[in-house]
C-alpha positions in Angstrom: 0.0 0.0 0.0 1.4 3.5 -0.6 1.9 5.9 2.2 -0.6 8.3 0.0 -3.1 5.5 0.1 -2.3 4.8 3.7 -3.3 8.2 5.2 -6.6 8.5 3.0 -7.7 5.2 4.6 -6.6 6.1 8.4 -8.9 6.7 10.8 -9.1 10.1 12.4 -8.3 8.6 15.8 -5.2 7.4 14.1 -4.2 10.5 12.4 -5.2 12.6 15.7 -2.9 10.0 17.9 0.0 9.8 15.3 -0.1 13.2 14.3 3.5 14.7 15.4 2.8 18.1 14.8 -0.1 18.3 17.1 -3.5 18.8 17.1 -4.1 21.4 20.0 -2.2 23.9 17.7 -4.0 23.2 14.7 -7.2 24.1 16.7 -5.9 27.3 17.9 -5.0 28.4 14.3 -8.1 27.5 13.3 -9.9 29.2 15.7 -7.8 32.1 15.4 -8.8 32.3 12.0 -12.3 32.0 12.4 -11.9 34.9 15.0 -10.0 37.4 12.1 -6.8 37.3 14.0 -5.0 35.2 11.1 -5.6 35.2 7.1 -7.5 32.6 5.6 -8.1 30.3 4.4 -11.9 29.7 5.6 -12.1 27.5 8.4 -12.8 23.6 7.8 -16.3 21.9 9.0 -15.3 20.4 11.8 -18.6 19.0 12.5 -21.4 18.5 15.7 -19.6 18.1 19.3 -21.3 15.7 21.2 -20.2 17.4 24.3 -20.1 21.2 25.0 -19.7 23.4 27.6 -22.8 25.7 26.7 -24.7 26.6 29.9 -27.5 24.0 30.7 -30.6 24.1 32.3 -30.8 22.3 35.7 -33.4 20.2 37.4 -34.8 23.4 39.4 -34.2 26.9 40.2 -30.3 26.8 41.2 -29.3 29.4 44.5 -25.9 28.8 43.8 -23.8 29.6 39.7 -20.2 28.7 40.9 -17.8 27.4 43.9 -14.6 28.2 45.1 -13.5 25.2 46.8 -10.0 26.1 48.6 -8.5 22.3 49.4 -6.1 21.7 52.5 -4.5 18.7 51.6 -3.5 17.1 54.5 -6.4 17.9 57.1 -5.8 20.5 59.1 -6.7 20.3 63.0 -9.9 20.7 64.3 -9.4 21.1 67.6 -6.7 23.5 67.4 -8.6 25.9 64.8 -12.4 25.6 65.4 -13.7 23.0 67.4 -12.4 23.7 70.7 -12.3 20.8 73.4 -12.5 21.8 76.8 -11.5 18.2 78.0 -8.0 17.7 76.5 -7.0 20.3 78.9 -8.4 18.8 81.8 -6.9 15.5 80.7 -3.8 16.6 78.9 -0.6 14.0 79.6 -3.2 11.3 80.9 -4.2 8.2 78.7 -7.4 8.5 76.4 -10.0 6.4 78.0 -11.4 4.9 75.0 -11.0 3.1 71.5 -9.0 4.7 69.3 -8.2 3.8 65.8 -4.3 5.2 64.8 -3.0 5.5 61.1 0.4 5.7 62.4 0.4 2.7 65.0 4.5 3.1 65.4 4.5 6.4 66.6 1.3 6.4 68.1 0.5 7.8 71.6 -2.6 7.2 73.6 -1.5 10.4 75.6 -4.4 13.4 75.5 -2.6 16.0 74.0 -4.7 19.9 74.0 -4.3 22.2 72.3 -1.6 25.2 72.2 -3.9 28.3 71.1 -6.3 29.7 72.7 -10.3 30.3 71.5 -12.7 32.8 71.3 -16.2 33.5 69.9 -16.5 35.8 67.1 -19.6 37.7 65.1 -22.9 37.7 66.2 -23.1 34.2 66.0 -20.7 33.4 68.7 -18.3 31.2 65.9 -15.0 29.6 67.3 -12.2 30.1 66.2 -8.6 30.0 67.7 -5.5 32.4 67.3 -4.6 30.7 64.3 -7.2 32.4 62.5 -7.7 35.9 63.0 -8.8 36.1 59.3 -11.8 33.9 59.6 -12.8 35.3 62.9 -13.6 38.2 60.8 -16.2 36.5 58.3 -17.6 34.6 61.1 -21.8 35.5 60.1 -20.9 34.5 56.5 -19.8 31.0 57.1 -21.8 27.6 57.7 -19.2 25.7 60.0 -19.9 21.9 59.7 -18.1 20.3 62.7 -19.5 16.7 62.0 -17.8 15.8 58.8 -17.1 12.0 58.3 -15.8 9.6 55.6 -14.4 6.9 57.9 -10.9 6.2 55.9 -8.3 7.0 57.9 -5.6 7.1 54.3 -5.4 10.5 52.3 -5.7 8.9 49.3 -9.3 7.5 50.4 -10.5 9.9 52.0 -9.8 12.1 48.5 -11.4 10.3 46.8 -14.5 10.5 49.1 -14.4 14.2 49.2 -13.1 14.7 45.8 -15.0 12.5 43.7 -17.7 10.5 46.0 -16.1 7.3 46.7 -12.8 6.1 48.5 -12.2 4.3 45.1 -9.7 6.0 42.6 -10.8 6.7 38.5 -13.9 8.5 39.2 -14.4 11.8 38.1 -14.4 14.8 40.1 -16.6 17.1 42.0 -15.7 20.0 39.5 -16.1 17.5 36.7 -20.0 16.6 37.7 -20.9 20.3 38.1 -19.1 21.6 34.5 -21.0 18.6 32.9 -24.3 19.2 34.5 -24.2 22.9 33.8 -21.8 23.7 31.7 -20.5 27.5 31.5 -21.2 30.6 31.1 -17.7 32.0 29.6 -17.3 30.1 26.4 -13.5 31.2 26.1 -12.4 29.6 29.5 -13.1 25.9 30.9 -15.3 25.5 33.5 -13.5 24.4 35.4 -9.9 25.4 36.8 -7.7 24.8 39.3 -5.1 26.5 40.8 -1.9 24.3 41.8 0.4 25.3 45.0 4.0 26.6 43.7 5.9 24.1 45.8 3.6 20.4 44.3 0.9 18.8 43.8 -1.2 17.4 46.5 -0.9 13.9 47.1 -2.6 12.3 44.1 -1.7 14.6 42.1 -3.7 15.3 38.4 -6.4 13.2 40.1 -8.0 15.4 41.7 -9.2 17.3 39.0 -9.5 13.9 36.7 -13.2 13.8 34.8 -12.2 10.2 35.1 -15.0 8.0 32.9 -16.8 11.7 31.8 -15.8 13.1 28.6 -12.2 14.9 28.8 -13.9 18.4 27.7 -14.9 18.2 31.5 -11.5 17.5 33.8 -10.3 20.7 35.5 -7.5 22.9 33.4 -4.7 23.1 36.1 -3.4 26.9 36.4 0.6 26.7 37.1 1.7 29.5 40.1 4.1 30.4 37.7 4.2 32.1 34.2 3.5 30.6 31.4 0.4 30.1 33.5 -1.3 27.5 31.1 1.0 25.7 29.5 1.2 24.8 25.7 -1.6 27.7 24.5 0.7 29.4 21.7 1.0 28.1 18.2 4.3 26.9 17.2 5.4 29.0 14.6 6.6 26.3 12.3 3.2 25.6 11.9 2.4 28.8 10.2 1.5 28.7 6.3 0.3 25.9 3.7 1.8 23.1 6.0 -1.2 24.0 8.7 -4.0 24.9 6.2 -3.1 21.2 4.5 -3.4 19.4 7.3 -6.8 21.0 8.5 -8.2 20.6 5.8 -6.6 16.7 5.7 -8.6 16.7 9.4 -11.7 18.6 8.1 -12.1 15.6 6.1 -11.5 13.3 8.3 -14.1 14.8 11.0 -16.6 14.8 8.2 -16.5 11.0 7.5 -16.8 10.0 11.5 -20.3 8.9 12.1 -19.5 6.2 14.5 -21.0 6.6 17.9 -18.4 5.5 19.8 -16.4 8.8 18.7 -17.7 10.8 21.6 -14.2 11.4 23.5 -12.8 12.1 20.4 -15.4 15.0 19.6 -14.7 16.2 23.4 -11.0 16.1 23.0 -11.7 18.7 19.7 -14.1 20.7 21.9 -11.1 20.9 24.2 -8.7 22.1 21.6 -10.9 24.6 20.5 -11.8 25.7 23.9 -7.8 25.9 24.2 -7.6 28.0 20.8 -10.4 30.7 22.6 -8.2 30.6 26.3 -5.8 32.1 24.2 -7.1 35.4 23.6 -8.8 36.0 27.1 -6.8 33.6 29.6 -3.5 35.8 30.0 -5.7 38.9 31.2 -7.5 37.0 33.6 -4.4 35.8 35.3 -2.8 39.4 35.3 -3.6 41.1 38.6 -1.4 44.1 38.3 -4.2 46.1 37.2 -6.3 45.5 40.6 -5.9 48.5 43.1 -3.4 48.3 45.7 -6.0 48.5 48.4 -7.4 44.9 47.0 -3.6 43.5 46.4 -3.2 44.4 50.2 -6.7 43.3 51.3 -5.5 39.7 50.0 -2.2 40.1 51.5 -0.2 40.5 48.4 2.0 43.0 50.4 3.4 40.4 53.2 5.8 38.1 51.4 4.1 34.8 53.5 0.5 35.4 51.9 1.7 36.6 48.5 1.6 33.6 46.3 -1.6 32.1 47.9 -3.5 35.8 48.3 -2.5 36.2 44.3 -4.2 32.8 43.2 -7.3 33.7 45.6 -7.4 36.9 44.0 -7.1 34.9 40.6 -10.2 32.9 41.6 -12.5 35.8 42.1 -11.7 36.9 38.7 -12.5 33.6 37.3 -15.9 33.3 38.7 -16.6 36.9 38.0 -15.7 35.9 34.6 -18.1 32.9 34.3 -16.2 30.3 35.5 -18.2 27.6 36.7 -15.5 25.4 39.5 -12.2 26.8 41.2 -9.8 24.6 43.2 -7.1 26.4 44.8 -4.9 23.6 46.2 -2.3 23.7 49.0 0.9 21.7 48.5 1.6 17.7 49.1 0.5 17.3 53.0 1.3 20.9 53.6 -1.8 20.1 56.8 -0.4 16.5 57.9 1.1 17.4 61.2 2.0 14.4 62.6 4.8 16.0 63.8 6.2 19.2 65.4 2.8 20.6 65.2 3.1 23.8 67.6 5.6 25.2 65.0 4.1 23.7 61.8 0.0 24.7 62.0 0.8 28.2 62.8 3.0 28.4 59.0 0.1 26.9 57.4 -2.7 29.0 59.2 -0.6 32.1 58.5 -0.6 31.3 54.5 -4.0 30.9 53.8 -6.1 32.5 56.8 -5.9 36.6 55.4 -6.4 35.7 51.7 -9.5 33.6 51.8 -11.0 35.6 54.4 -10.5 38.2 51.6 -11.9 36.5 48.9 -14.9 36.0 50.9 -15.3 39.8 51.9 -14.5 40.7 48.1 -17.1 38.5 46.7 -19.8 40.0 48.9 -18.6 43.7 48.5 -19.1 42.6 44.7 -22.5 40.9 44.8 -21.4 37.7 44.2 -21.1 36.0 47.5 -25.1 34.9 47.3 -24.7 33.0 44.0 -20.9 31.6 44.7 -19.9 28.8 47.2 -16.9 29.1 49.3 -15.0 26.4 50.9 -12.4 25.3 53.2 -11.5 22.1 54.6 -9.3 19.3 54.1 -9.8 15.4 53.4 -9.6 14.9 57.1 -8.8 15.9 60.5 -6.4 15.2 63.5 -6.7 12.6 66.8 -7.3 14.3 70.3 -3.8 12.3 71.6 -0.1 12.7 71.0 1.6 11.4 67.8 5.2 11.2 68.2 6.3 12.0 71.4 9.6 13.3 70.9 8.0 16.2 68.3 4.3 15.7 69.5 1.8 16.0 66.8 -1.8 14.5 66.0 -2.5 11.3 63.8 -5.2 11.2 61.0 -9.0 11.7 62.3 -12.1 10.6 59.4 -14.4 10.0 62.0 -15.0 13.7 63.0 -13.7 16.9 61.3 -14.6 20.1 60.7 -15.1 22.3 57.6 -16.5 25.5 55.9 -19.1 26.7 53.5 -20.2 30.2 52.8 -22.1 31.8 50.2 -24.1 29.8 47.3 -27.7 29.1 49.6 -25.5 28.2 52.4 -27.2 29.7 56.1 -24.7 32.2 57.6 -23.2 32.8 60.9 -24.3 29.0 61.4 -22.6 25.8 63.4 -23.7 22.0 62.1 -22.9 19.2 63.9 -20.8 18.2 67.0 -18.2 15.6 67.6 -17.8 14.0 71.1 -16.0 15.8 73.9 -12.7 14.9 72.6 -13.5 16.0 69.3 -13.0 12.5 68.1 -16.2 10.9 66.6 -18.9 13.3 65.2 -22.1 12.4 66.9 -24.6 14.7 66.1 -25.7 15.6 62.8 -23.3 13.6 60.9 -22.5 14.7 57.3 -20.9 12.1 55.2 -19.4 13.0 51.9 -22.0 12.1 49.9 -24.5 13.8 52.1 -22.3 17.0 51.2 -22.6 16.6 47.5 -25.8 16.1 47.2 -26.2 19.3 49.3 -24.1 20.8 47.0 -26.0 19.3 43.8 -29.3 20.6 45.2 -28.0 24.3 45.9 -26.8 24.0 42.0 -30.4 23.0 40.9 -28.9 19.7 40.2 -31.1 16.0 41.8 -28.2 14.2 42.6 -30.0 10.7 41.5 -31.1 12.6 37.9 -27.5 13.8 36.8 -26.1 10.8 35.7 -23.8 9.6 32.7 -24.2 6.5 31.1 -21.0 4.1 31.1 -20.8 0.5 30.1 -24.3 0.1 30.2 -25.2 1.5 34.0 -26.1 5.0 34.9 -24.0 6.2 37.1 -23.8 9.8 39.3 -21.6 11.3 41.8 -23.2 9.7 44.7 -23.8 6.3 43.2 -26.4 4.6 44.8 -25.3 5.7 48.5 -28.0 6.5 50.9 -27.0 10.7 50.4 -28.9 13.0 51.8 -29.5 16.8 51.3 -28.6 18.5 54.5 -31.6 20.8 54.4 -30.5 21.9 58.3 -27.5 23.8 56.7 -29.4 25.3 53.8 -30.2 29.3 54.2 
């Protein structure tokens, strides 16, 4: 067979996975031809997507449009931040009197350890918060503190997974993944959903996190580097300028034309995602550029203290995003930068100190701008810590999924408002448990999404984010 005869009879999956000179840029020319930015010639049918990100209409009337889910890999300590226990003072040094389950049985401790900060009650609504947090003591009546948060897998992997993507098991797709499918976007020139890496790594999992596992790749979440270039791979190569491009979109023009198979859905995603790529080009760059924002908002993030810089800038990032239409925004802290297992009086205070001024800005900013009502905030990690002493020699706290604390504000959420309770070591939550799936349902219902009616068909079964698990929506935390 000759090569000439040989391409004409590939497949376009073939040509698209062989293709050397790539087809991401051959998207973007095209697109910036179709937009007037480069000459012709006219752009090639490229045919019907299967898959878009056009807004969609959901199930009923939505309170919340977007979220801003900040991510503390590691899980942070309850009991030291917001969820003050009384009783590890009156039992600190003495053994815990109960069960206890330890990740870490080799260093573990059955020693009560309390906690090094002290508490007090701020707002209206009397909210707890320690030292740690002078920044969230301030935008205590705008958050919904849920201090009965369980998934019961005491690995960060599994506990993820639960939070991330609905179950402890690994290849589903994300939370951010669901929501961009079910709804789609309202800024056609930016995903739907983005996610904004720590400088330092990824969190434990890694691209995972933001996987739209069996969905269609159109929906995974496009990961925003903390340095420039901050989207990789969005400029066309400039050897691909000329007749060698128009040739071979044409060449793929053709090809699209003669795919009528059905089971060419992910292909027809992975163009919509090239395409999508081609528009980021021409509006992504100015989103991430903050210079022009006025130096009282740079310092209300903390863009002037050289410990809240790089984290104020991405949470100032995110509230241009969702101003912009952005449906989902993860903003990730680095691999365990919260798993204090050890030397935990000097550790916590680092994180807190990161992370406390800029979201508590974020927050404030969204309201001054309107946008707090329609826009979930929140904060909280995959897990929490034990009440007793890890590691003796540098004390520190073991993993805790039994009872943990977390935040939501905004987005339909009630204000100034404390769900739950764990026991009176802050171990176990006993009252008014929320389970992860009980959380995205919650979440699903205050996007005008049924969590039992969004579902995607795969191999047969339909399957949704909470798949079949007794969830709940947590009307008690709903404004």
């Amino acid at each position: 067979m000759s090569t000439d005869n040989y391409i004409l009879r590939s497949s376009r999956r073939h040509f698209l996975a062989q293709n050397a000179m790539g087809i991401g840029s051959l998207a973007l020319a095209w697109l910036l031809k179709h937009e007037g930015l480069m000459a012709s010639p006219a752009k090639p049918d490229l045919g019907a997507n299967t898959h878009s990100l056009t807004p969609k209409k959901p199930h009923h009337q939505p309170r919340a449009q977007a979220m801003v889910s900040f991510f503390m890999q590691g899980g942070p300590s309850q009991m030291d931040l917001c969820d003050p226990k009384p009783m590890l003072n009156k039992w600190a040094g003495k053994d815990f009197p109960e069960k206890i389950k330890y990740d870490n049985a080799a260093q573990a401790s059955s020693k009560v350890m309390p906690s090094a900060w002290t508490f007090k009650k701020y707002g209206q609504c009397g909210m707890d918060f320690s030292s740690l947090l002078p920044g969230f003591s301030e935008i205590a009546d705008e958050i919904c503190l849920i201090r009965s948060m369980h998934t019961g897998v005491n690995n960060h992997g599994q506990s993820i997974h639960a939070l991330n993507s609905g179950r402890t098991i690994a290849g589903r797709p994300a939370l951010g993944s669901w929501l961009s499918y079910g709804l789609g976007s309202e800024n056609q020139n930016l995903p739907a959903y983005m996610v904004l890496r720590d400088p330092s790594s990824l969190p434990v999992l890694g691209t995972f996190n933001w996987s739209a596992g069996w969905l269609p790749s159109l929906f995974q979440g496009t990961m925003v580097r903390a340095k420039e270039p901050r989207i990789l791979n969005l400029t066309s190569p400039s050897h691909l300028q000329g007749k060698p491009q128009d040739n071979f979109l044409n060449f793929l023009g053709e090809l699209n034309k003669q795919a009528v198979n059905s089971d060419e859905s992910e292909l027809e995603a992975r163009i919509a995602s090239f395409e999508l790529a081609a528009r980021m080009q021409t509006t992504a760059a100015e989103i991430m550029d903050v210079s022009g924002e006025s130096e009282a908002t740079k310092k209300l993030y903390g863009l002037d203290i050289d410990e809240t810089r790089e984290f104020g800038t991405r949470c100032l990032i995110a509230r241009r995003l969702i101003e912009q239409g952005v449906r989902f925004v993860q903003v990730f802290t680095r691999n365990q930068y919260w798993d204090h297992h050890g030397n935990i009086k000097n550790s916590l205070p680092i994180s807190c100190k990161k992370i406390d001024r800029p979201i508590a800005a974020l927050v404030k900013d969204l309201k001054s701008r309107g946008l707090l009502d329609s826009t979930v905030v929140h904060w909280g990690g995959e897990m929490g810590r034990l009440p007793v002493v890890q590691n003796e020699k540098s004390p520190g706290r073991d993993h805790n999924t039994y009872g943990f604390s977390m935040w939501v504000a905004g987005g339909g959420f009630k204000s100034g408002h404390i769900h739950g309770a764990t026991d009176e070591w802050g171990h176990r939550a006993i009252e008014g448990t929320v389970n992860h799936f009980d959380y995205h349902a919650t979440l699903l219902h205050l996007f005008g999404l049924n969590h039992e009616k969004l579902t995607f068909k795969r191999a047969g079964q339909e399957k949704t984010l909470t798949d079949g698990q007794k969830a709940r929506v947590v009307k008690e935390i709903l404004a």
